[in-house]
N, C-alpha and C positions, 0 to 999 in steps of 0.2 A: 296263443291258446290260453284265454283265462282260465280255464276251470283247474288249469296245472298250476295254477298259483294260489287259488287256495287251500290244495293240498295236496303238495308236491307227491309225485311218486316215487319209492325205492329205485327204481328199474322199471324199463315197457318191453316188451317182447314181439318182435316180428312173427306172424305164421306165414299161411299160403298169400304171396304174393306172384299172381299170374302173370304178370307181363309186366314191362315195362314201365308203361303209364305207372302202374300201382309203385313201381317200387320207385320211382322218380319221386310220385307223390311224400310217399313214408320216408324219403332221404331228404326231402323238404323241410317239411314239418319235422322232425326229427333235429334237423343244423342247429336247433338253439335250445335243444334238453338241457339239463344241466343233472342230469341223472344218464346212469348206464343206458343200453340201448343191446339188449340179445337178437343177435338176430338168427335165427330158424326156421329157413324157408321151408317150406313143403316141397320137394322139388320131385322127388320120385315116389311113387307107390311102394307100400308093401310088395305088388306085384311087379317091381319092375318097371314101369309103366311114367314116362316122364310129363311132368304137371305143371310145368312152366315152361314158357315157351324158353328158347337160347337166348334173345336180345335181353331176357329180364336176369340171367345166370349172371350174364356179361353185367349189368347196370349194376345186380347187387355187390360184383365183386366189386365195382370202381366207385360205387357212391356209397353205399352202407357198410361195407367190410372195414374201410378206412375210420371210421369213428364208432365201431361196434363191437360187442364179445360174442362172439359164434357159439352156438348155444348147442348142435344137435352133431354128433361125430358125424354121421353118413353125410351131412352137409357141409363139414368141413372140407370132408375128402371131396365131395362133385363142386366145391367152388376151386377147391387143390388142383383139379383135375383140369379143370377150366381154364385155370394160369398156366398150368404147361404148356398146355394145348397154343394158350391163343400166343401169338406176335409178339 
């Protein structure tokens, strides 16, 4: 990604990433920041209401959480919730 080389960023920040594919992508591109990396998915509504599918919970915990500072409490806790849960 040239344009980050002429002027590096402090930090980038993750939002709503819906599935999979996306957050593969943003774990991708992401492998060779040389800057922080928040990650903050949009995962649940204010209403309760869940906004990402599960196979993309599952990807963020193992591909992005590993090289990333979690950015939003309520996400902490549903990717928390997620490691218990799984195997």
């Amino acid at each position: 990604m040239r344009f980050l080389d002429d002027i590096p960023p402090d930090a980038a920040k993750t939002g709503a990433l819906g599935n999979r594919a996306i957050v593969e992508a943003v774990a991708e591109a992401a492998a060779d920041f040389k800057f922080p990396l928040v990650v903050d998915p949009v995962m649940v509504s204010k209403h309760g209401v869940r906004l990402m599918a599960k196979d993309a919970v599952e990807a963020i915990r193992t591909k992005l959480i590993p090289r990333a500072i979690p950015g939003h409490a309520q996400s902490r806790g549903s990717i928390r919730a997620c490691r218990l849960r799984s195997p």
